[in-house]
N, C-alpha and C positions, 0 to 999 in steps of 0.2 A: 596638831590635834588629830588624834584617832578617837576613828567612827566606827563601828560592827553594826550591819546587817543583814537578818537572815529571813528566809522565806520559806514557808512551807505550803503546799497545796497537796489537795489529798481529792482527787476526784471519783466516786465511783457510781458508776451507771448501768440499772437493768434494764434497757431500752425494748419493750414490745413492740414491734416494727409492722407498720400494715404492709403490704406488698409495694407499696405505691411513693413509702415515704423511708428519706434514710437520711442522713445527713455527714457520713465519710462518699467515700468512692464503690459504685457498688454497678453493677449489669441487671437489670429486671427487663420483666416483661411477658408477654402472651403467647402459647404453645399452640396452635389448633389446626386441622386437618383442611382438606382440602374444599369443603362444605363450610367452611365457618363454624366448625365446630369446635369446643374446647378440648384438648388432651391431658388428664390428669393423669400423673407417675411419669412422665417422659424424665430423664435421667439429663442432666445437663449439667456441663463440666467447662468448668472454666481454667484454661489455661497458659501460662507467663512465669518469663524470668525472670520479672518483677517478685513470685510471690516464690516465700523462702521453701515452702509446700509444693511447690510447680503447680499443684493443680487444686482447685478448690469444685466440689461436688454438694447438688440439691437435685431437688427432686420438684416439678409442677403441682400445686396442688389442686385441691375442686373443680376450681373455676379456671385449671389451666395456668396461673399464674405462677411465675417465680423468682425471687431475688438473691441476688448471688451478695453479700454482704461484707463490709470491713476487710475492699480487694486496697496494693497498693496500686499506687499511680504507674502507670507502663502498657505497656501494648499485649491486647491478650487475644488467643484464639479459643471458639464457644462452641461446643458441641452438645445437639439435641439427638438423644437417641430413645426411640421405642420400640420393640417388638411389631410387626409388620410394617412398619414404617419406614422409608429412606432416613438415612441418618443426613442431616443438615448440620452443617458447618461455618461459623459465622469469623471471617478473619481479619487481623487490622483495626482490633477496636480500640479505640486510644483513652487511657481515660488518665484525666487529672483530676488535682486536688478539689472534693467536693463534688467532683460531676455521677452523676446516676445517666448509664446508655441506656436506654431505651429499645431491645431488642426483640422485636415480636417474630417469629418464624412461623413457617407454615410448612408441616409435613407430608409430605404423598407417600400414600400408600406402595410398598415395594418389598424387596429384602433389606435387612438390615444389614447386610453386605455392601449397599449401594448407596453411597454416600456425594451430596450435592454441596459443594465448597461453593461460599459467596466472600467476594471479598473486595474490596474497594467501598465499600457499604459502612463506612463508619459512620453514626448519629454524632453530630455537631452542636444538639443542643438539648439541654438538660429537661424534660419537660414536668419533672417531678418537683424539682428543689425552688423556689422563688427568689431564695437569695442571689444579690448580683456579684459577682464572684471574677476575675480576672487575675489567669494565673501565669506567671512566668517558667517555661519552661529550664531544664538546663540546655536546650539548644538554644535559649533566648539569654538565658545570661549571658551566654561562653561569646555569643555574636555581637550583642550591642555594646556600642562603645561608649560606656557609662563606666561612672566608677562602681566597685564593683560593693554594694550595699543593696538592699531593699526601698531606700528610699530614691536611689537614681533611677530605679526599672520602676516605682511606682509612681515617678512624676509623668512619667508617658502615659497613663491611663488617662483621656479628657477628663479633668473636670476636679482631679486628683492634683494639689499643690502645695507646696513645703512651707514650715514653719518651725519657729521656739528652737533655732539651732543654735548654741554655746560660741558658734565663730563668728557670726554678727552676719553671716551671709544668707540670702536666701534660698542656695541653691549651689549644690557641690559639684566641681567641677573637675573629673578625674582622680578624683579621690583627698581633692588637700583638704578638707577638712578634719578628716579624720574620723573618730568616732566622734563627730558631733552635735549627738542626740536631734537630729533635723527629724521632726514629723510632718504626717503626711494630713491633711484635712482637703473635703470634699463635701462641694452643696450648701458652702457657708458656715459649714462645723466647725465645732473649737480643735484647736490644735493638739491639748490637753485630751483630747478624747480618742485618740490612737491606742491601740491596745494591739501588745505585741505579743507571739505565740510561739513555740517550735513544737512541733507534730501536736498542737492542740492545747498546749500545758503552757501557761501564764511565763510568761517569761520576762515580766517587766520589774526593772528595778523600784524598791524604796524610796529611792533619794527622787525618784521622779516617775508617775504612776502611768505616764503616757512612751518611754523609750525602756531598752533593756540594760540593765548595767555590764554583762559580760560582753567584749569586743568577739563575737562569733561571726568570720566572716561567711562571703559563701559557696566557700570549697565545703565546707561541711554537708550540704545542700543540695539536694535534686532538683526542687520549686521553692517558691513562692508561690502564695496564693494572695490575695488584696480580695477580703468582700469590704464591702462599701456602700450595702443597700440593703434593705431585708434582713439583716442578720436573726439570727437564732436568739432565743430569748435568752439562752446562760450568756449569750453578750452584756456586758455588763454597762456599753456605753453604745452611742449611737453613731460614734465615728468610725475610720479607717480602722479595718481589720486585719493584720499582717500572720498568718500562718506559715511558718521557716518547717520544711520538710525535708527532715534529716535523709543523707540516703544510704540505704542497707549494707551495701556491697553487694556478692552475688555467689554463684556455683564458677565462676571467673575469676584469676585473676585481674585484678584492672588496677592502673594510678595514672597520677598526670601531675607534672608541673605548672606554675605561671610565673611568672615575672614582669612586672613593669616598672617604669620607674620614670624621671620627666626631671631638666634639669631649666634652671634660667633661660638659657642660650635657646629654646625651645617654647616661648610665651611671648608674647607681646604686651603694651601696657599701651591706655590713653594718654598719659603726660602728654602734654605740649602747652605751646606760649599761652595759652588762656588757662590753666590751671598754673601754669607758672607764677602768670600774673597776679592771681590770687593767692601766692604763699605756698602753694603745694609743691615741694622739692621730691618727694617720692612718694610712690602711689603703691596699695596693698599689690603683691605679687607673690608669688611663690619661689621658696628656697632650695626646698630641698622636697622631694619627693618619691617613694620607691614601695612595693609592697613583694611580696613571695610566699607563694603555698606549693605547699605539696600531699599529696591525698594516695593512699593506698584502701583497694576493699580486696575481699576474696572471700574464700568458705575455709572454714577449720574443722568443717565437717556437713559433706556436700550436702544440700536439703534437709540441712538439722541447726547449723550455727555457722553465720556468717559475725564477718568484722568490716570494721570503714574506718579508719584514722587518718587524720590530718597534722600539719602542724604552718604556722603561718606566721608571718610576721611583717611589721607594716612602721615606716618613719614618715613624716611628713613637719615641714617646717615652712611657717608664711610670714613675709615681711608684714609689718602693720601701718599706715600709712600717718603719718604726721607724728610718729612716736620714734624716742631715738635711747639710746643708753646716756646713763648718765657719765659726764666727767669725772666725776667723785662721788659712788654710792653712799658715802656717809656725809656726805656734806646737808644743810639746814636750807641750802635753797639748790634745786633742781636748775642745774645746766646743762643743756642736751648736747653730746658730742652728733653735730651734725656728720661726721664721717662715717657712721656707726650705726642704721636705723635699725631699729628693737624689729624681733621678732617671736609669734609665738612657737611651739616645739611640741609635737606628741608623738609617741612612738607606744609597740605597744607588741603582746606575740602570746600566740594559744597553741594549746595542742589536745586535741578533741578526738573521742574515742568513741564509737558502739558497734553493741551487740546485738544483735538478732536470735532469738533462739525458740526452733519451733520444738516444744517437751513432747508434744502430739497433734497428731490432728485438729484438735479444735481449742488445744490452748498456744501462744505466742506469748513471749515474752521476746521487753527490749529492755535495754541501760545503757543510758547512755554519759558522756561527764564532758567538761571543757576546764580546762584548767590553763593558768596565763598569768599575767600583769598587765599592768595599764600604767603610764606614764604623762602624766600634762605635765609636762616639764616647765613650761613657762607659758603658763596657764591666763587665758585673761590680758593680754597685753595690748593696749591702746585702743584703738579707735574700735578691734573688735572684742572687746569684751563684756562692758554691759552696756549697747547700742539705747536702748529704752530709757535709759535715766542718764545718759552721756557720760560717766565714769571712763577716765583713759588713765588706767594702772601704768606707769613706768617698768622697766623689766624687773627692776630688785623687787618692785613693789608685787609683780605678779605671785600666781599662788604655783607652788610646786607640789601636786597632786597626783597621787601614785596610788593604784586602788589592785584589786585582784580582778581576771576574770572567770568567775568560776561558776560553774549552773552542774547540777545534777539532777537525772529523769530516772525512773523504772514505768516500764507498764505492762500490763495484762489485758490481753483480747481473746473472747473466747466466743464465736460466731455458735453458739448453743445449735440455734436451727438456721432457717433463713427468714427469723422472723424474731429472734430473743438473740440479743447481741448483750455479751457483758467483756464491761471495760475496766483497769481501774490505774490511774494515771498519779505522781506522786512526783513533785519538783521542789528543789530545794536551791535558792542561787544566796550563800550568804554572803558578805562583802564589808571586808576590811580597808578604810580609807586613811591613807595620812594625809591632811591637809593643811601644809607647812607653807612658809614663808622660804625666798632662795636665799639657802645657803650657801651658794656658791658669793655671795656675794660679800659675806663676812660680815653680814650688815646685821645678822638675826638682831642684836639684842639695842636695834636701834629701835625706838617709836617711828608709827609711821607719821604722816606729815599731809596734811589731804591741800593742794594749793586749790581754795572756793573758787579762783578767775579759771576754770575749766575743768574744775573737778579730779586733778591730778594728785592721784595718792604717792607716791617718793618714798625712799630709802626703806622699807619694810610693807610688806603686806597688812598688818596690822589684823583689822576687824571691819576694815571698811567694808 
């Protein structure tokens, strides 16, 4: 059976910004002399090799105030300068996903020749935005030994725990799951209410309104951010909030590899004489296990157009516990070859592209695309497949599920002042699914066979 779904989002926003409120990554804050008095026109410049512009420039207004706007995530140095004034220098300000610093300076009177560097002075806490927000850096991916998803980096958040996963487990463990749609729920919330993002744009499949359908892993990636609390009214639910922030490249060459991989000889299992005692001859374990990325960024044209490309690919295979192949796929009663216990099979590989392109000054453009497959190869097999109503499919009986993964973005930023930000954001992830019975087993054009004494479907997948 073939499925097509496709998705379109179209966002765009004239946002009027008070000085005080923003809701990307942005530097504000208070200009004033040495008397506590306010400095309007001081010149302040923010700059990083974060931003594809190196430098982004405002101006204080009336009241002294100013907000630097629609910066990306990265470490930047700040400079306030005025005529008679020392020029003050603010360095080491770290900003992630979502966070507004907070930077008030105070000028003295001097030449503007005469320049006062501070630095060790990074703000740590957001005092403008309300939402609660915890973001995973890429020093925090690349170090913790998790498997490498957004939902293993956001079970470490207290209070933040997993659910509604396809493998029947609650909690993935160096990656065998695979892409197994697990969300993330916090404070009692429905699991159902995970809403997933990549640089702001909906990213969540059809077939399920709470995971994504394309397998994007996260070499593609700079952060993760998880809000989780206060979200913003175009939230459209009240659960976990995952924003996937794609990353630029740079005026750098840069890439990197990974590889891991885990085999039997390398696990342990509980077996022993009290599960024996009870009938359990093998217990779920892992089979086969391995994942590979590789990621290159650079400029194609230094402070004008950058590129990031990846490409990745990922196998995983789990025994299922009390479930075994049959003797005879077509045979009318199920005999389980106990030498032989079933397992399920997903394997799967992307290769993911963007652009960065600054046309001017105050306009950005990005596009970004992932393109792949996806493979459940033997989809649904025994004890982990439909855990909640006890269905344990046999292998023929499993589904062989083979889908695309494909998502495409554009967007447009244009910081007008430091006070009118226009956006306009545009995502399309369509998805083609074959959802077959295994062939490999020659059984296609047998009926399936559901045995009622444990809910065992045999020799075809059928419609169960």
């Amino acid at each position: 059976m073939m499925k097509y779904v496709g998705v379109g989002v179209l966002v765009i926003a004239g946002l009027l910004l008070a000085p005080q409120v923003t809701s990307a990554q942005a530097i504000g804050g208070t200009v004033t002399d040495a008397t506590g008095s306010v400095l309007p026109g001081v010149t302040v410049e923010a700059r990083s090799p974060a931003l594809i512009e190196q430098v982004r420039t405002v101006f204080t207004d009336g009241a002294g105030r100013y907000q630097i706007v629609e910066l990306r995530p990265g470490t930047y140095r700040v400079a306030f300068t005025l005529s008679g004034f020392n020029t003050v220098v603010r360095e080491g300000i770290e900003l992630t996903t979502g966070f507004t610093a907070n930077v008030d300076v105070q000028l003295g009177v001097g030449a503007v020749a005469e320049t006062v560097t501070v630095s060790g002075a990074t703000p740590v806490v957001d005092l403008q935005n309300v939402t609660r927000r915890q973001v995973a850096t890429r020093d925090v991916i690349d170090t913790v030994p998790v498997a490498k998803s957004f939902q293993s980096l956001g079970v470490l958040i207290p209070g933040i725990v997993t659910g509604g996963t396809s493998s029947g487990g609650p909690q993935d463990v160096g990656g065998a799951s695979g892409q197994s749609h697990m969300t993330l729920q916090i404070h009692g919330g429905r699991t159902g209410d995970q809403y997933v993002q990549i640089d702001g744009l909906s990213a969540d499949s059809q077939h399920r309104k709470d995971s994504s359908g394309p397998w994007i892993p996260d070499s593609n990636f700079q952060e993760y951010a998880f809000s989780y609390s206060a979200n913003l009214a175009e939230t459209e639910t009240g659960g976990v909030l995952i924003n996937q922030i794609p990353a630029d490249g740079g005026n750098t060459f840069r890439g990197g590899a990974f590889y891991n991989f885990s085999t039997q000889g390398l696990q342990a299992n509980n077996l022993d004489d009290g599960l024996r005692a009870v009938g359990v001859r093998d217990v779920n374990r892992m089979k086969e296990l391995w994942q590979a990325e590789m990621k290159l960024g650079g400029p194609i044209i230094r402070n004008r157009l950058w590129f990031f490309v990846t490409h990745n690919r990922f196998a995983t295979q789990n025994y299922a516990l009390g479930t075994y192949e049959s003797q005879d796929p077509r045979a009318n009663v199920y005999v389980p070859d106990l030498a032989r216990q079933a397992y399920t099979q997903q394997q799967a590989y992307t290769s993911s592209a963007r652009l960065t392109w600054q046309a001017t000054p105050r306009n950005k453009f990005t596009a970004y695309m992932t393109q792949g497959t996806q493979c459940h190869c033997s989809w649904q097999v025994g004890t982990a497949a439909l855990p909640l109503i006890g269905i344990e499919p046999t292998p023929e009986a499993s589904i062989n599920m083979n889908y695309g993964s494909e998502l495409y973005q554009v967007t447009w930023a244009s910081p007008v002042t430091s006070r009118l930000l226009l956006e306009v954001g545009a995502a399309d992830s369509p998805l083609g699914v074959d959802w077959n019975s295994h062939m490999i087993y020659n059984a296609i054009d047998l009926q399936v066979i559901l045995e009622l004494d444990g809910l065992r479907p045999y020799r075809n997948a059928g419609v169960w």
